[in-house]
Legacy VTK file of the C-alpha trace (Angstrom):
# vtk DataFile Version 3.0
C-alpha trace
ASCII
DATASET POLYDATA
POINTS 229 float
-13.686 16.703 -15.769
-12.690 19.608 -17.682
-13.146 20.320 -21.462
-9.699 20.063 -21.695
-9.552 16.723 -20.744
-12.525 15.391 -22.401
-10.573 16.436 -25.656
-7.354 14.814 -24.902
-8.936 11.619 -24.328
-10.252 11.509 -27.285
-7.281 11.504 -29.372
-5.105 8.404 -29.676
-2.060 9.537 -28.518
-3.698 10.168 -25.470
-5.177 6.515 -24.955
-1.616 5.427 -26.191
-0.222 7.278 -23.373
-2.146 6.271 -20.960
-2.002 2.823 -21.595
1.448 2.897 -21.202
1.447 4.225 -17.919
-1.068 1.682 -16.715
0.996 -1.165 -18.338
4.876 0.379 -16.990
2.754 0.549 -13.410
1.670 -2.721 -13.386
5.238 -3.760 -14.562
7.053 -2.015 -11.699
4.300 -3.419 -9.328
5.203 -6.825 -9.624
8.863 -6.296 -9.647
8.559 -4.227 -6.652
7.300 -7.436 -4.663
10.493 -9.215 -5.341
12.247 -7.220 -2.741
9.486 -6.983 -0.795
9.571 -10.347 -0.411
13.459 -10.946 -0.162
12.963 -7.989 2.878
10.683 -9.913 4.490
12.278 -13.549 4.429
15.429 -11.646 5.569
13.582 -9.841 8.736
11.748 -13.251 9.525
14.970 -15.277 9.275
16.907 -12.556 11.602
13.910 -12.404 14.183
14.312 -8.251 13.064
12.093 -5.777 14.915
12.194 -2.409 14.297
9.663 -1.482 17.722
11.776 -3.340 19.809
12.755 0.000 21.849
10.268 2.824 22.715
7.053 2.359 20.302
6.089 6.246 20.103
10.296 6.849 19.230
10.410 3.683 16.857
7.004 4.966 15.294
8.612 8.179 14.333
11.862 7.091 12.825
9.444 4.598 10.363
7.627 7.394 9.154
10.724 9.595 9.064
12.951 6.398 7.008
9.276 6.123 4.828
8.722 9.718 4.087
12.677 10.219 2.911
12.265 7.786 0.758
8.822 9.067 -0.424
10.496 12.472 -1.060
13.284 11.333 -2.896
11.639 8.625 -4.970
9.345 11.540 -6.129
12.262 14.102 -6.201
13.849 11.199 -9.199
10.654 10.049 -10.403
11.696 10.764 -14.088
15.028 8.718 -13.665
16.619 5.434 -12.996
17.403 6.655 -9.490
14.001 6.825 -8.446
13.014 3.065 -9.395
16.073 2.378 -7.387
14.944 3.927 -4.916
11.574 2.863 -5.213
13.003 -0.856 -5.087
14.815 -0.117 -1.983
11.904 1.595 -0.423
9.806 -1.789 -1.195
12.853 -3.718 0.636
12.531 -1.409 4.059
8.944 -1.945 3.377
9.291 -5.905 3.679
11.897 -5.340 6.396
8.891 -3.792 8.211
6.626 -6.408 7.353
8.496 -9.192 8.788
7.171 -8.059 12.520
3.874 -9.193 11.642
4.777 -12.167 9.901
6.711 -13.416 12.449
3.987 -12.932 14.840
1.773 -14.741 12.152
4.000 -17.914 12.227
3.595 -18.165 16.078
0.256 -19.402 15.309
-0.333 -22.540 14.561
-2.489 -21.893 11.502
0.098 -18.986 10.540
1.031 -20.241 6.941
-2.740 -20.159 6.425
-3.118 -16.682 7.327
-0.476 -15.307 5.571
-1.373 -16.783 2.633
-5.481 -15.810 3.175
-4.551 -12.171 3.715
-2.693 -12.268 0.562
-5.255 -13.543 -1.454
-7.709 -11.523 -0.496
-5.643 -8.980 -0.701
-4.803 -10.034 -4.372
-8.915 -10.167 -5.024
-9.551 -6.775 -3.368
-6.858 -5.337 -5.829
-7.844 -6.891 -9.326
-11.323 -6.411 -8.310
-11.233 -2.595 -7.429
-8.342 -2.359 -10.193
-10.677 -3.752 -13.050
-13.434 -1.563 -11.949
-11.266 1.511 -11.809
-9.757 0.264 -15.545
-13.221 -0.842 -17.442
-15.431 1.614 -15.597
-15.922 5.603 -17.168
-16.383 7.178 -13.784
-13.997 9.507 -13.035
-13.522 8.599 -8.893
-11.122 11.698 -8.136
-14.156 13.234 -6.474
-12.851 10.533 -3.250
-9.733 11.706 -3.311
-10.076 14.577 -0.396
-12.457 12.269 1.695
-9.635 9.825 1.389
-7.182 12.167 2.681
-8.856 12.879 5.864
-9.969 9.118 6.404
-6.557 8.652 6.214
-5.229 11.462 8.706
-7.362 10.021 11.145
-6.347 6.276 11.082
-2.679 7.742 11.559
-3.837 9.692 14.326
-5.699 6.839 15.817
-3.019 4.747 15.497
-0.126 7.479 17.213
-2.725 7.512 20.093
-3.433 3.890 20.429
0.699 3.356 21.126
-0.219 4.511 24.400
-3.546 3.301 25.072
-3.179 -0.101 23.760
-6.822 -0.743 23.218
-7.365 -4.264 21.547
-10.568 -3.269 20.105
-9.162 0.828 18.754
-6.722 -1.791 17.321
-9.140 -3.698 15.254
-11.203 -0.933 14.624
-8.327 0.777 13.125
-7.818 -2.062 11.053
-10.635 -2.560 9.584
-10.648 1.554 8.925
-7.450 0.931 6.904
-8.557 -1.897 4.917
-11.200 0.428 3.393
-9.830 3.166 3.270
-6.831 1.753 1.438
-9.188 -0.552 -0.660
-10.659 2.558 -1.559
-7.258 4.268 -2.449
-7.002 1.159 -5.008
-9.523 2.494 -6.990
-9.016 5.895 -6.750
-5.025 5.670 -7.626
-5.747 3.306 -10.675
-8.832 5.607 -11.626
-6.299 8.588 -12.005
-4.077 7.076 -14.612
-7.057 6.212 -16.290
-8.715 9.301 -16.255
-5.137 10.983 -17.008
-4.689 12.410 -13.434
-1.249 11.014 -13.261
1.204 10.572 -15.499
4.135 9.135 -14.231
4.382 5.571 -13.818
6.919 5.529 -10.612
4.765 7.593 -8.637
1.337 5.666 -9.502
3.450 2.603 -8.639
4.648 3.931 -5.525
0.646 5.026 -4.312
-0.625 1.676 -5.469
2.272 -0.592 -3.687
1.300 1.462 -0.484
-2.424 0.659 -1.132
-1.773 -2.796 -1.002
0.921 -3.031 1.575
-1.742 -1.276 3.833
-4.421 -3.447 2.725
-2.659 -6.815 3.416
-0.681 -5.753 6.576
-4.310 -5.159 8.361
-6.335 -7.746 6.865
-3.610 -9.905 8.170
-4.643 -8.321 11.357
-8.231 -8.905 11.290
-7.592 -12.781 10.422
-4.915 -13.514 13.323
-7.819 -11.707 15.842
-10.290 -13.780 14.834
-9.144 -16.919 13.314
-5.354 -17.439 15.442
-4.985 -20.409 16.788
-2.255 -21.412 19.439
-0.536 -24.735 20.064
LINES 1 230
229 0 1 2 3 4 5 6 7 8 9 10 11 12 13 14 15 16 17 18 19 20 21 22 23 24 25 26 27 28 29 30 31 32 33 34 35 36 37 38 39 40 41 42 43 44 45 46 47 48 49 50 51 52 53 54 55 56 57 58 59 60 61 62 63 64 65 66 67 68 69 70 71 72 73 74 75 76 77 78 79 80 81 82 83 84 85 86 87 88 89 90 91 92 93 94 95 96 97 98 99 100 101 102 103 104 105 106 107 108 109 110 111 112 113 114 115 116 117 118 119 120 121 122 123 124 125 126 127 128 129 130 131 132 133 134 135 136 137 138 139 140 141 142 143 144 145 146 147 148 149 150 151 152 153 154 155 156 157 158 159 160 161 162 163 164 165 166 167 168 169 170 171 172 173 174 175 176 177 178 179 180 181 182 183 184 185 186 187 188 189 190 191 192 193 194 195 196 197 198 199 200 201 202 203 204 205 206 207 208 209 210 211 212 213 214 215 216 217 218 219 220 221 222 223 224 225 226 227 228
């Protein structure tokens, strides 16, 4: 941490400022579920799969969909547009989800699940949340590490679509559930510590932490706890 920035957080208008980012994030968090949630009742009800074609093809177009929506949520991130887009990136999001759900509710023990993956996602967050918030550490140091943790897992994943390994699977589930777990604390840490400033885009890394986090935890459970009729 720089001089600089030792001497803006000691004034109040800095703490003020912060605060208010933290607060507007966690705001935009929680309405960002609601269509994440509407997305995902919608994709369940309609049976919708997105990797019903080619996986590798399908694969590509989700990242290319995510990323433009990325871009131009961060091109507007000092508007209105960019929380509507934001909102409707959270809705393609839960369209996306609804795959896994679906193949969730084919178990028998399904609703349980769902709703243990969401729990524990919901623990993993405050938990890593209030240690990023109450905590003086600065963790930007992970931030790099992160990156390349994260690099790899995408890679992994890419290569898995045509290996189809059940344990590379798990493996790379359980990589993204701390890597992304990790991302928790490190994208809360950052407004803290005044590293970002702009509520739509720390709402945007954080809803991606925990859409990661839940969507392989869910994972893990169903391979180990699934149980058929």
């Amino acid at each position: 941490m720089t001089d600089f920035q030792i001497a803006r957080q000691g004034t109040p208008d800095y703490a003020v400022r912060q605060n208010r980012v933290l607060r507007n994030t966690y705001m935009l968090l929680g309405l960002s579920m609601v269509p994440t949630v509407l997305g995902a009742f919608a994709g369940v009800q309609m049976g919708f799969s997105f990797f019903a074609g080619s996986p590798l093809i399908s694969f590509l177009l989700f990242l290319g969909i995510a990323w433009g929506f990325m871009w131009g949520i961060e091109k507007n991130k000092d508007s209105g547009v960019g929380v509507a887009l934001l909102l409707g990136f959270t809705f393609f999001m839960g369209l996306m989800l609804s795959r896994i759900l679906q193949v969730a509710l084919g178990f028998s023990n399904g609703g349980s699940m769902i709703a243990l993956a969401a729990g524990g996602t919901g623990a993993i967050f405050f938990t890593l949340a209030s240690v990023a918030t109450v905590s003086k550490r600065d963790f930007s140091g992970m931030g790099k590490f992160l990156f390349v943790g994260m690099i790899v897992v995408l890679l992994a994943a890419l290569a898995n679509i045509f290996f189809q390994i059940p344990a590379l699977s798990l493996t790379i589930a359980a990589a993204v559930v701390l890597i992304f777990s990790a991302y928790i604390l490190y994208d809360i840490s950052r407004i803290v510590q005044g590293g970002e400033t702009n509520y739509v885009t720390a709402t945007l890394a954080v809803y991606l932490d925990i859409y990661n986090v839940f969507v392989s935890l869910l994972q893990l459970i169903m391979a180990f706890t699934g149980e058929r009729d």
